[in-house]
VOLOTOR-783570 format. One record per residue (C-alpha): x, y, z. Coordinates in steps of 0.25 Angstrom, whole numbers, plus 5000, padded with zeros to 4 digits. Each point is the difference from the previous one (the first is absolute). Layout:
% residues N
+------+-------+------+
: east : north :   up :
+------+-------+------+
:    X :     Y :    Z :
...
+------+-------+------+
***
This chain:
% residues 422
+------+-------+------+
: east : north :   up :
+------+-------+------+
: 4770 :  5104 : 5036 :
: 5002 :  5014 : 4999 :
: 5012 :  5000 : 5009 :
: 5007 :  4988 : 4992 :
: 4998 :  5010 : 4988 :
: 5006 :  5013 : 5008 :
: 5011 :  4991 : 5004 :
: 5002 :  4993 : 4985 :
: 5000 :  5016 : 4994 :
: 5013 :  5004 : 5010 :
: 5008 :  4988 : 4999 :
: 4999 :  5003 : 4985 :
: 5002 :  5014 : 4999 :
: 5014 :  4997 : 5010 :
: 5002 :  4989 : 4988 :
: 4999 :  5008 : 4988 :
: 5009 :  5011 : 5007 :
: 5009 :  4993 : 5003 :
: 5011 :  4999 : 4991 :
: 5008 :  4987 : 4997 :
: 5014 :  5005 : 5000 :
: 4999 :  5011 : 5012 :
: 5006 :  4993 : 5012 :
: 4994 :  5003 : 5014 :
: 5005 :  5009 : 5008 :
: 5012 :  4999 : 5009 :
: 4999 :  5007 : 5013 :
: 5013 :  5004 : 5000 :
: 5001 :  5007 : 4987 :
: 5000 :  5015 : 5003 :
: 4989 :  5009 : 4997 :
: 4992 :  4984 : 4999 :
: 4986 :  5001 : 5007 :
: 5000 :  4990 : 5014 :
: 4994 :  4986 : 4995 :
: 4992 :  4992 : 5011 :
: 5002 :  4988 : 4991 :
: 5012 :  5001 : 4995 :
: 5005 :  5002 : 5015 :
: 4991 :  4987 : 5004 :
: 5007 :  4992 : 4987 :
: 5012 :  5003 : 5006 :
: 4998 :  4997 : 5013 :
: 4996 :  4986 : 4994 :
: 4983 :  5001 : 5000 :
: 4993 :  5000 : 4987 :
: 4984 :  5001 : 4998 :
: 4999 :  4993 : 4987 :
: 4988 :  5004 : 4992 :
: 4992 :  4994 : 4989 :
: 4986 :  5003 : 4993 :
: 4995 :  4991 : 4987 :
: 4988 :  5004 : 4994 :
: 4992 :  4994 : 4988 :
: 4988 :  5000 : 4991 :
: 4997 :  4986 : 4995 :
: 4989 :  4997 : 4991 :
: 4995 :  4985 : 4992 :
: 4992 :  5006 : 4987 :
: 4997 :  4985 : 4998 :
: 5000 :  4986 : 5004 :
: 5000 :  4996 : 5016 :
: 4987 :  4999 : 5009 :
: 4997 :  5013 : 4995 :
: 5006 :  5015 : 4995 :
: 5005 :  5011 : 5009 :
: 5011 :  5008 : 5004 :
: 5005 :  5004 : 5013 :
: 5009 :  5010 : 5007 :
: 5007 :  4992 : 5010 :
: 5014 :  5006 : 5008 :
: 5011 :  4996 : 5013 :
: 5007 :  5009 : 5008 :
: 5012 :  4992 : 5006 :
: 5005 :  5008 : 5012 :
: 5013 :  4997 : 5008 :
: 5012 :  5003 : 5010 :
: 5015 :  4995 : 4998 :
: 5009 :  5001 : 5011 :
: 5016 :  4998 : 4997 :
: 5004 :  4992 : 5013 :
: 5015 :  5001 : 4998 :
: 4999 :  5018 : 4997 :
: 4989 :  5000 : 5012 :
: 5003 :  4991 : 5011 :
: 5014 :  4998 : 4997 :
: 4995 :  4985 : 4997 :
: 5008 :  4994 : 4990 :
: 4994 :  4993 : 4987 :
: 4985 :  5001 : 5007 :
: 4988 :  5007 : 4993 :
: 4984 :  5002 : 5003 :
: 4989 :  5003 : 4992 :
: 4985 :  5002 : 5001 :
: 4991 :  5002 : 4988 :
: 4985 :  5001 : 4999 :
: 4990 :  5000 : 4987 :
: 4986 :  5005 : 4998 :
: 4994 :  4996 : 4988 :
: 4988 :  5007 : 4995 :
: 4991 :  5000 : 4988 :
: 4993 :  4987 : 4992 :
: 5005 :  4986 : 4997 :
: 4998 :  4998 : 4985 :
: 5003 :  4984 : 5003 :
: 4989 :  5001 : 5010 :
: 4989 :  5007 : 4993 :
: 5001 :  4997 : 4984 :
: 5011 :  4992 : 4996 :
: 4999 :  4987 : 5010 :
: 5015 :  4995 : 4998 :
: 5005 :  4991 : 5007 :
: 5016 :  5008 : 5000 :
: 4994 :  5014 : 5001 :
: 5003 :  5011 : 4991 :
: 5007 :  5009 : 5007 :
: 5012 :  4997 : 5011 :
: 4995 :  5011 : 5010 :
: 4988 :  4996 : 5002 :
: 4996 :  4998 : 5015 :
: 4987 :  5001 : 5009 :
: 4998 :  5013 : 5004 :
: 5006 :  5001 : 5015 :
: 5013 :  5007 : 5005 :
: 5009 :  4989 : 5002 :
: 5014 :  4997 : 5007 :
: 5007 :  4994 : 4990 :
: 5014 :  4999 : 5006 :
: 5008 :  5001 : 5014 :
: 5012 :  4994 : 5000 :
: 5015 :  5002 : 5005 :
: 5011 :  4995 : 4992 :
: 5014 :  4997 : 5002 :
: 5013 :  4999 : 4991 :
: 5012 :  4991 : 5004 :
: 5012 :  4995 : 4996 :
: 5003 :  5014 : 4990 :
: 4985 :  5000 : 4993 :
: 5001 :  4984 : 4996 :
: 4990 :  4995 : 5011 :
: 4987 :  5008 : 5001 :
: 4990 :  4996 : 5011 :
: 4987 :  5006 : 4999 :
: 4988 :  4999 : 5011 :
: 4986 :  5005 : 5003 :
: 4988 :  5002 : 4990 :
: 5004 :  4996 : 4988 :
: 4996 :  4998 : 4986 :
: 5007 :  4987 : 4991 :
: 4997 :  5007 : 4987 :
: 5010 :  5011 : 5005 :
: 5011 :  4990 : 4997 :
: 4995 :  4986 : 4995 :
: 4995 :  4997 : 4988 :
: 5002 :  5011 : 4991 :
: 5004 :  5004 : 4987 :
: 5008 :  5012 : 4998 :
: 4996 :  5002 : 4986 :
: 4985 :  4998 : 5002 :
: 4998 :  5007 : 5013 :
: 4995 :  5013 : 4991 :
: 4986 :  4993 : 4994 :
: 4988 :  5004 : 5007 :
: 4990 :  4985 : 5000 :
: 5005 :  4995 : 5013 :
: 5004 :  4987 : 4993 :
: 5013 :  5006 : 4998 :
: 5003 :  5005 : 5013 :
: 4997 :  4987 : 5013 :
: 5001 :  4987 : 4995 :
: 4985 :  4994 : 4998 :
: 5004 :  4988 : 5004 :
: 5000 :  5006 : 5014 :
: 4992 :  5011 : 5000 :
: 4988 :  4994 : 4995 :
: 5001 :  4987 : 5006 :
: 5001 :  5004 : 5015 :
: 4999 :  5014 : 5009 :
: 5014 :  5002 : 4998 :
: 5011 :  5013 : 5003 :
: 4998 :  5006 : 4989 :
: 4995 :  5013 : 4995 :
: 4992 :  5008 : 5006 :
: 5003 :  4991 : 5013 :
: 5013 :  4996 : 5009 :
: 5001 :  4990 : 5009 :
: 5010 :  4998 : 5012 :
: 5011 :  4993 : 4997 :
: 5018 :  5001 : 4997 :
: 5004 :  5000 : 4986 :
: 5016 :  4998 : 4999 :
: 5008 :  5003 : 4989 :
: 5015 :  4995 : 4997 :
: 5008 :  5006 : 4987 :
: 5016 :  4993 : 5003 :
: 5003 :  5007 : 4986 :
: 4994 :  5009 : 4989 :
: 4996 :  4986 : 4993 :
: 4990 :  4994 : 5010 :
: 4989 :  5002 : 5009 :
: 4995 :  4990 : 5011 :
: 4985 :  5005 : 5005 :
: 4993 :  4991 : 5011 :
: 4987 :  5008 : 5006 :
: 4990 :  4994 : 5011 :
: 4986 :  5006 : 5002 :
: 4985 :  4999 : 5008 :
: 4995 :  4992 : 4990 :
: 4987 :  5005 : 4997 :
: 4997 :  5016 : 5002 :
: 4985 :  4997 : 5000 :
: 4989 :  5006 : 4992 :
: 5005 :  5016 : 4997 :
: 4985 :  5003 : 4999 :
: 4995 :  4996 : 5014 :
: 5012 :  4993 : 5008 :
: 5010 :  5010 : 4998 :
: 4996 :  5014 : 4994 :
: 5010 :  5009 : 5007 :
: 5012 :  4989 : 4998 :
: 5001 :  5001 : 5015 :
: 4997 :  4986 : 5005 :
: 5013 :  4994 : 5001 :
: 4993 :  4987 : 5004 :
: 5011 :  4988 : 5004 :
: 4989 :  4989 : 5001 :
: 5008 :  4985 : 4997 :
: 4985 :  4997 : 4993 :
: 5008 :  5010 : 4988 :
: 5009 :  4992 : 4998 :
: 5014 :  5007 : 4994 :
: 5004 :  5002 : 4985 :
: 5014 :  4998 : 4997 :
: 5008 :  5004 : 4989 :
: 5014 :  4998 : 4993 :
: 5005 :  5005 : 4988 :
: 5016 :  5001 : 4992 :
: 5003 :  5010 : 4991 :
: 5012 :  5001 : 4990 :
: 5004 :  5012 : 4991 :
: 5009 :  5000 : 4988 :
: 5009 :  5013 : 4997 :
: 4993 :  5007 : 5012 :
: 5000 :  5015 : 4997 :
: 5008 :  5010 : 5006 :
: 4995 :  5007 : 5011 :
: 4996 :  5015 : 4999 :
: 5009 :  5009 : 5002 :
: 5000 :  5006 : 5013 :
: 5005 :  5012 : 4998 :
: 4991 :  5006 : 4988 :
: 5012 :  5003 : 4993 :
: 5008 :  4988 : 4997 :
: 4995 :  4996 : 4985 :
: 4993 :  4986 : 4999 :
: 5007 :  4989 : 4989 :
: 4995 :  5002 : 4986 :
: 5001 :  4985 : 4997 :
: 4999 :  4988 : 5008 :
: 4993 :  4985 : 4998 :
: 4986 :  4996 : 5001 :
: 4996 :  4998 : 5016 :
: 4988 :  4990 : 5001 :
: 4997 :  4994 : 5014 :
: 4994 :  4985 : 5003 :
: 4990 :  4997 : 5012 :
: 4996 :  4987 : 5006 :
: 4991 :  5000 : 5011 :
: 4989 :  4993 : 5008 :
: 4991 :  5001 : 5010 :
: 4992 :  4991 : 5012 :
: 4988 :  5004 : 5007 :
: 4998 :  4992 : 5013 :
: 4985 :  5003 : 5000 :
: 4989 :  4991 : 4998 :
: 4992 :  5000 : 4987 :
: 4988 :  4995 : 4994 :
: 5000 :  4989 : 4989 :
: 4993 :  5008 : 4987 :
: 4992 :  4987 : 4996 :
: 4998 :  4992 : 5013 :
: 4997 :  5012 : 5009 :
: 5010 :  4993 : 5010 :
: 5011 :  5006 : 5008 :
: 5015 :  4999 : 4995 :
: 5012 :  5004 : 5009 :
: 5010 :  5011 : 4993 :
: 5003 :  5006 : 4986 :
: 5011 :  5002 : 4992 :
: 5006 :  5004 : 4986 :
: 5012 :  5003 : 4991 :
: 5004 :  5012 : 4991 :
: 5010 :  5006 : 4991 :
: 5003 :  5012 : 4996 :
: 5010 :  5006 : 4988 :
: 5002 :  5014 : 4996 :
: 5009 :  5004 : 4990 :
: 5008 :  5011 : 4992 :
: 4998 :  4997 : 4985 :
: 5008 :  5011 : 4994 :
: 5006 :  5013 : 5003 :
: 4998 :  5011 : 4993 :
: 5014 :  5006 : 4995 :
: 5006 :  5008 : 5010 :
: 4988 :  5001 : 5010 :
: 5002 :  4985 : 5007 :
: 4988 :  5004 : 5008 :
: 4991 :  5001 : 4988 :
: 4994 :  4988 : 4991 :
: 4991 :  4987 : 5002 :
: 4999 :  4992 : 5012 :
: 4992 :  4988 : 5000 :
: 4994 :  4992 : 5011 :
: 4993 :  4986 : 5004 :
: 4993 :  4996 : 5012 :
: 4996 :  4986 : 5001 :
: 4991 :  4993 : 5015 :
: 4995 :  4988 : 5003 :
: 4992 :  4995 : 5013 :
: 4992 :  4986 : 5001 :
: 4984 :  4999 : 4994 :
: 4995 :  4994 : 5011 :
: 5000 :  5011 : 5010 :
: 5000 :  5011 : 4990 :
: 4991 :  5009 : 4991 :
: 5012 :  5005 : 4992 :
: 5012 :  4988 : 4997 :
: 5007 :  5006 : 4990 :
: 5004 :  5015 : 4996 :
: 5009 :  5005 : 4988 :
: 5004 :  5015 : 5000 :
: 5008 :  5004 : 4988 :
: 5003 :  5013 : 4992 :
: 5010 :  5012 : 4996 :
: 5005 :  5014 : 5004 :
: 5008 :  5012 : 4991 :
: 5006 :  5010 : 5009 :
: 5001 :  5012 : 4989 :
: 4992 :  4994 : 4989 :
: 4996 :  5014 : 4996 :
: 5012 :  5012 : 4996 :
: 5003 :  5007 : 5011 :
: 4993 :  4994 : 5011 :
: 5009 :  4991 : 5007 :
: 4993 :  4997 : 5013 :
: 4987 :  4997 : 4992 :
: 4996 :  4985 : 4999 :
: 4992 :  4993 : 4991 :
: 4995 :  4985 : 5003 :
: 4993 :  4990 : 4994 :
: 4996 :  4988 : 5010 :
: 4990 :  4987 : 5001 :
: 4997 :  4992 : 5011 :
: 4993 :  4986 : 5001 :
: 4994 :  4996 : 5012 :
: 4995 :  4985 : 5001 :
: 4986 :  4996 : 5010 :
: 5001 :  4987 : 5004 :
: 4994 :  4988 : 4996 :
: 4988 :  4996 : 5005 :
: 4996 :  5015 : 5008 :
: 4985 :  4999 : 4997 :
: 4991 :  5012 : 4994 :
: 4992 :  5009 : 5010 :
: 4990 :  4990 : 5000 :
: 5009 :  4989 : 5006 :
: 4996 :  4992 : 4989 :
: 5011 :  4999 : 4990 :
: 5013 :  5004 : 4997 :
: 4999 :  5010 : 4992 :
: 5013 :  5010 : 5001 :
: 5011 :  4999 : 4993 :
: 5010 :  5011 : 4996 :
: 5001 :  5015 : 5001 :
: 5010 :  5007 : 4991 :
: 5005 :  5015 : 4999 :
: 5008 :  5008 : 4989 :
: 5005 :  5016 : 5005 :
: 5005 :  5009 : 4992 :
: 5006 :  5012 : 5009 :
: 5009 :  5012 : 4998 :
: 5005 :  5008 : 5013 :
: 5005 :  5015 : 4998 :
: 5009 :  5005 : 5009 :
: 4995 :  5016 : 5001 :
: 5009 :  5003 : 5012 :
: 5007 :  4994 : 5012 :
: 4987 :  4999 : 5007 :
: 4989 :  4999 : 4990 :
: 4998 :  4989 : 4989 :
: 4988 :  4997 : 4991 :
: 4995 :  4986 : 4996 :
: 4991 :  4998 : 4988 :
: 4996 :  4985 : 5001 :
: 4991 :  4990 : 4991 :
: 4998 :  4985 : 5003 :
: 4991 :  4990 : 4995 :
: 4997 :  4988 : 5009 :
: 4995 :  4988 : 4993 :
: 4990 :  4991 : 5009 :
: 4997 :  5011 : 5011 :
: 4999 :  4991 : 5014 :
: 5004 :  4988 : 4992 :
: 4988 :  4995 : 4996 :
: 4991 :  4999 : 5014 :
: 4991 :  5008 : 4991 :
: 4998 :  5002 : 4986 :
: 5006 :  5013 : 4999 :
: 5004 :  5007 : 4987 :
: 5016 :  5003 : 4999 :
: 5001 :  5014 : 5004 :
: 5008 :  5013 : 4994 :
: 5004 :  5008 : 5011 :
: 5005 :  5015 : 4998 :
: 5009 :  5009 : 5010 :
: 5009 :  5010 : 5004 :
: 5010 :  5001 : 5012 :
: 5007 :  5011 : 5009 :
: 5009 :  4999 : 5009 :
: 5006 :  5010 : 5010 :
: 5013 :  4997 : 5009 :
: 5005 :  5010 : 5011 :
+------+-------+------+
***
C-alpha cells in the first residue's frame, strides 16, 4: 500500500503543476530542453496513463455502514503503425489495470449494479492487446485481439461520466453472463463501418464467456478458445442528427458559435451461443440474447458556446426471463456542460437507473421468489482542474440494494472522485 500511495502523491504533484494552457515542449524549438516523450509521440508510440482514485462511504442503509478507499491504475502503450512502420491506416495498443483498495458493493452495501464503475478484484490484469486496421480512407475499421465490447457497444455518451456501473456496461449482459466487459476482455474482432458522418454500422464477435475474474482468470491472461464457451455476437446501427463539426486541427481555426442540436440513435443486440441454466427448472438451455437502444441528445445550446447546455440520455435492454437473472434495465438521466459561470468543462448530471430481476429467481433459500427491482438515483458534478486532473464529488441512493434477495434497507452512499490523465 505504501508504494500505491508514493505513486498516487507523484502523479498528483505532476497534475497540479501542470498547467492547462502550457503546451508541451517541441524539440525543435530552440533553447527547448530534449523531450523523450515528445520525441516518442512523434515517432508514433504513446504510453497512455491514468489513475482514479476514490473514497466511498454508505452512512445508512445496505447490509451494513462503511467507507472505503478503493483506486485503478490504467497503464498502456500506443504505437502509430503508419508514423512507425510505414504501415498505412494500422495501430496497436496494450493497456493493463491494477486495481487496489475495497469494494463498498462487496462489503456493505450488497448491490446488485455496484456503486462504483471501477471497481475490480485486486490483481494486475491485461486488459487489451489488439491491432487495428483502417481502410477505405478511415470508413471501414477492423479491430482484433483482446478486446472489451463496452469500448464500443452499448454506450451512452451523455451518461458515461456517472460513477454506479449501471450506467457504464449494459446489465443485461454484464450481470447475466461472464461477459467482455470491465474489468475483463475477451479474444475477439470488432468492425466498425461509418459510409458518412450520419451512420455507424458495428458488428463485434467475442469468446463468449471470460470465466470467473476471481479464480479463472485473475491476470486476463487466459485467452481460452474452448467451443464449450460458445461466442457472443453483437450488432448495432447508430444515426446522428446535425453531427458536430470536427475540432479544429490546427488550434487556431475558431470553432462555429451556433449550430443545431446533435443527438444520436442506437439500436443494437446481442447472442451468446453458450449454454445456460433455466432459473426455475434448473435445466440447461442453449444460447442467450437480447435488444437495446440508446438516445443521447443536445437539448439546448447556450448562446454562443454550442458546446455548452443540457444533454439528455436514454438506455433502454431487454433479454428473455427464462435464462436470466436480470430481463429488463432502464437507464435515463441528464448532463450541463457549464452549468456553473466560468466553468465550461464542468458537468453536472442527474441520472436513474432501473434494473429488473426476473420473475421467478428464487430467494437464497431456494424457496421463493423473492427479488424484484433495484433502482438508483445520482447526482454528480465533475470539475475540470486541469488538462490532467479532475475531481468528482458523488452522491447516490440505491433503492432495494441486491433487489430484494435480502431484506436490506435502501442505502445513501457518499463519495468523492479523482482522476489523473498523462
Amino acid at each position: 500500500m505504501k508504494r500505491y500511495a508514493l505513486t498516487l502523491l507523484l502523479l498528483l504533484e505532476t497534475a497540479l503543476g501542470a498547467s492547462a494552457g502550457d503546451p508541451a515542449p517541441s524539440p525543435a524549438e530552440p533553447g527547448t530542453a530534449w523531450n523523450p516523450y515528445t520525441a516518442l509521440a512523434s515517432a508514433g508510440v504513446t504510453f497512455p496513463l491514468t489513475y482514479v482514485g476514490e473514497v466511498l462511504g454508505n452512512p445508512r442503509g445496505g447490509y451494513r455502514q462503511g467507507a472505503i478507499y478503493d483506486g485503478v491504475l490504467d497503464a498502456g502503450i500506443q504505437l502509430d503503425l503508419a508514423t512507425l512502420a510505414h504501415w498505412p491506416g494500422a495501430s496497436f495498443a496494450a493497456a493493463m489495470y491494477l486495481p487496489h483498495g475495497s469494494s463498498l458493493t462487496r462489503a456493505d452495501v450488497h448491490d446488485l449494479n455496484v456503486v462504483s464503475n471501477i471497481d475490480a478484484y485486486h490483481y494486475p490484469r491485461l486488459f487489451q492487446l489488439w491491432l487495428e486496421q483502417d481502410l477505405f480512407d478511415g470508413k471501414l475499421s477492423i479491430r482484433v485481439g483482446q478486446i472489451p465490447a463496452d469500448a464500443d457497444f452499448f454506450l451512452t455518451a451523455y451518461g458515461s461520466f456517472f460513477i454506479n456501473s449501471a450506467f457504464g456496461a449494459l446489465a443485461t449482459i454484464s450481470l447475466n453472463m461472464e461477459a467482455p466487459v470491465y474489468p475483463a476482455a475477451a479474444p475477439g474482432v470488432r468492425m466498425i463501418f461509418k459510409p458518412d458522418d450520419h451512420w455507424a454500422l458495428l458488428a463485434g464477435v467475442f469468446d463468449g464467456s471470460t470465466g470467473a475474474l476471481d479464480s479463472a482468470d485473475r491476470n486476463g491472461t487466459n485467452f481460452n478458445f474452448n467451443p464449450r464457451n460458445g461466442a457472443l455476437c453483437l450488432a448495432e446501427a447508430d444515426y446522428t442528427t446535425n453531427p458536430p463539426p470536427p475540432a479544429p486541427a490546427d488550434g487556431k481555426t475558431t470553432a462555429p458559435t451556433e449550430r443545431p442540436l446533435s443527438g444520436t440513435c442506437k439500436l443494437g443486440g446481442f447472442l451468446n451461443t453458450e449454454d445456460f441454466t433455466d432459473i426455475k427448472t434448473g435445466g440447461t438451455l442453449h444460447g442467450d440474447y437480447g435488444l437495446y437502444a440508446v438516445v443521447d441528445q443536445e437539448l439546448w445550446h447556450k448562446p454562443g458556446a454550442p458546446d455548452e447546455g443540457p444533454r439528455g440520455f436514454l438506455r433502454l435492454g431487454f433479454t428473455p426471463a427464462g435464462r436470466n437473472l436480470l430481463n429488463f434495465e432502464c437507464e435515463c438521466g441528464c448532463n450541463y456542460a457549464g452549468l456553473v459561470p466560468g466553468r465550461d468543462k464542468d458537468l453536472t448530471g442527474l441520472g436513474f437507473a432501473y434494473t429488473k430481476v426476473s420473475d421467478g429467481v428464487p430467494d437464497n433459500a431456494g424457496t421463493a421468489p423473492a427479488r424484484h427491482y433495484e433502482s438508483i438515483i445520482e447526482l454528480v458534478y465533475q470539475a475540470a482542474v486541469n488538462d490532467h486532473l479532475s475531481v468528482q464529488p458523488d452522491l447516490q441512493y440505491v433503492f432495494n440494494p441486491g433487489g430484494g434477495a435480502a431484506p436490506l434497507a435502501n442505502a445513501l452512499v457518499m463519495g468523492l472522485r479523482f482522476t489523473l490523465t498523462f
